[in-house]
C-alpha positions in Angstrom: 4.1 -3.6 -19.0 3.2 -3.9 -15.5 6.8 -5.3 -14.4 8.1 -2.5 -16.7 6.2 0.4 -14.7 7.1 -1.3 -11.4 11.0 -1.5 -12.3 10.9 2.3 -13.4 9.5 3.2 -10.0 11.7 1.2 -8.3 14.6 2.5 -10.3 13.5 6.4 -9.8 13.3 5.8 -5.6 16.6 4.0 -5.6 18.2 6.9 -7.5 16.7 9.4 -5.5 18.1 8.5 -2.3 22.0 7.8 -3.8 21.6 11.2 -5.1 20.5 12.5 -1.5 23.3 10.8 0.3 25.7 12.5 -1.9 24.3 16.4 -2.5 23.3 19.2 0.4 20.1 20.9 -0.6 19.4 24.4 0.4 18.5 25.7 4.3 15.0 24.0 4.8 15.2 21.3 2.1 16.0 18.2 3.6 15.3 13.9 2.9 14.2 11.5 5.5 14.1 7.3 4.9 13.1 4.7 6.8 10.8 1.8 6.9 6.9 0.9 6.8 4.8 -1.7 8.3 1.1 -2.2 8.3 -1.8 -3.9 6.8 -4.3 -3.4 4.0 -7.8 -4.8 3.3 -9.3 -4.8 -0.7 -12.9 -4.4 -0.7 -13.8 -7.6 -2.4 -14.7 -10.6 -2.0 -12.4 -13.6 -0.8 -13.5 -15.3 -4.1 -13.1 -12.4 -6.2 -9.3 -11.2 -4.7 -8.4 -14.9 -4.7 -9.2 -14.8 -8.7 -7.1 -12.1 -9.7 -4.0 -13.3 -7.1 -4.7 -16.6 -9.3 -3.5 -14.7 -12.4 0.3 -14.7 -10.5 -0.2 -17.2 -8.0 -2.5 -20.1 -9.5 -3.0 -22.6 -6.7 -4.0 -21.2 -3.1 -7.0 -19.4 -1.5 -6.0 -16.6 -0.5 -8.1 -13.2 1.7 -8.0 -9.5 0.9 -6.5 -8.6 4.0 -3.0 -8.7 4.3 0.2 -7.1 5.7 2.2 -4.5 4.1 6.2 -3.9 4.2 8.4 -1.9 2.5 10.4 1.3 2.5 9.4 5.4 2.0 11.8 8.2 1.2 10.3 11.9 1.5 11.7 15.2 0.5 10.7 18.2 2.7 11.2 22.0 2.0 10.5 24.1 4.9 7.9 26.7 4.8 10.0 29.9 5.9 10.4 29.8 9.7 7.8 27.3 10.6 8.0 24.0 11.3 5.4 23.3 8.9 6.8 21.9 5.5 5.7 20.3 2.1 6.4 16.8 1.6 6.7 14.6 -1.5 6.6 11.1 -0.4 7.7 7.7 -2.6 6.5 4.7 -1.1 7.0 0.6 -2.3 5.9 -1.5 0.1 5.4 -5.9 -0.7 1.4 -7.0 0.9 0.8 -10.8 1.2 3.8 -12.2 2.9 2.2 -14.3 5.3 -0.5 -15.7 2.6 2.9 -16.3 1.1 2.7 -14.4 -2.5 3.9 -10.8 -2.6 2.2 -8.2 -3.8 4.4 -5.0 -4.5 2.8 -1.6 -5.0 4.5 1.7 -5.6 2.8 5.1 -4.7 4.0 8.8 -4.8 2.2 11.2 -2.9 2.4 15.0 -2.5 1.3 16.5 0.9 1.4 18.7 3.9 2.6 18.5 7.2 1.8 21.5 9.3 4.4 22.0 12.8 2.0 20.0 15.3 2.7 16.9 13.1 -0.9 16.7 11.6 -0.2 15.2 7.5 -2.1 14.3 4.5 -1.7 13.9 0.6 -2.5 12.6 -2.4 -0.8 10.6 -5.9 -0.4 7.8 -8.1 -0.5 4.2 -6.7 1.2 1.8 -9.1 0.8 -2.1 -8.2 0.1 -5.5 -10.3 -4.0 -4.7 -10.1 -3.9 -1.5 -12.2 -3.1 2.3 -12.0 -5.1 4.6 -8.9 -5.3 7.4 -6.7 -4.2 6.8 -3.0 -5.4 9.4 -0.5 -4.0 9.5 3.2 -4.2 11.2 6.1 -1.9 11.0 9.5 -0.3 12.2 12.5 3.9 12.2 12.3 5.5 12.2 15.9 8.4 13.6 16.4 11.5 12.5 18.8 15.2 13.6 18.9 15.4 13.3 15.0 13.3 10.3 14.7 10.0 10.4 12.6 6.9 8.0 13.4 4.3 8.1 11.3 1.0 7.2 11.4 -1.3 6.7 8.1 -4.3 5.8 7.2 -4.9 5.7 3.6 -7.9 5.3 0.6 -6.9 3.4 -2.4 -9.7 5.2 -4.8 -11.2 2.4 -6.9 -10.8 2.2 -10.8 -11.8 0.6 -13.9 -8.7 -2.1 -12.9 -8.7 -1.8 -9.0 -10.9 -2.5 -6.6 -11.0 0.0 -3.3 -8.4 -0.6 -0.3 -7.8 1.1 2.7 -4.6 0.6 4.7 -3.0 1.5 7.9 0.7 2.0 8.0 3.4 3.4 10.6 7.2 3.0 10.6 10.3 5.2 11.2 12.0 8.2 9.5 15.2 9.6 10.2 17.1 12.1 8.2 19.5 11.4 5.2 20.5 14.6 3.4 19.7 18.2 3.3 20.6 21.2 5.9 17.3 22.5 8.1 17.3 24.8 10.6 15.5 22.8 13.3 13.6 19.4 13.3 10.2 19.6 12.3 7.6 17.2 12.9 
């Protein structure tokens, strides 16, 4: 089930960009891709987290802090002559490279960015330790069409999942989509 739910996510973001690179939205609709770094840390013990990494990975020790990569796509619709926009983000990134397992997680979040570059929003985080809610919160910087943002995100816990925060930054650039000047 689990592979299942992370193949369909993975299928809907990979399909959502090739249909970007081929279609022009409207004046202040546009898609921006690019990569993410950072680092998470599970709130649980290096016993408990090496337990349930057992269930995949069943020889190792392994600790609930960890680096995060992966990619993020984002679709923005302007909000009338601001800069300000609305943003619906789809994130997979892979955690536990250098413990050498990988843990991929897939989130969707819907937000706001107002024109000074000041973001948050909230969604679904999908990953092998159950279903959640992520919440983050940021600042995106803007430079000659290049996006850097920076996030800093709850995983809310749940009846599978235990609580994580995370810290992530990376690099955005546009892909599709016609605006009438860069926002943040």
């Amino acid at each position: 089930m689990k592979k299942t739910v992370t193949t369909c996510v993975l299928f809907a973001v990979l399909a959502s960009a090739m249909y970007a690179a081929e279609s022009q939205g409207p004046a202040g609709f546009f898609m921006v891709l690019g990569p993410r770094i950072g680092g998470s840390y599970v709130m649980d013990t290096p016993e408990s987290f090496t337990s349930s990494v057992r269930a995949l990975y069943p020889t190792g020790s392994y600790f609930p802090a960890f680096t995060l990569f992966g990619v993020m796509i984002e679709q923005r619709i302007l909000l009338g002559q601001t800069r300000s926009h609305f943003a619906f983000q789809e994130e997979i990134l892979v955690g536990g490279l250098e413990q050498g397992i990988a843990l991929p997680e897939a989130a969707v979040l819907i937000g706001y960015r107002d024109f000074q570059g000041f973001e948050f929003g909230t969604g679904p985080i999908v990953s092998l330790a159950g279903v959640s809610v992520i919440v983050a919160i940021g600042w995106t910087f803007s430079y000659r069409g290049v996006f850097v943002p920076v996030d800093l995100s709850f995983i809310i816990p749940s009846a599978t999942r235990p609580a994580a925060i995370g810290l992530t930054t990376g690099f955005n650039f546009q892909i599709s989509g016609v605006e009438e000047s860069p926002p943040p």
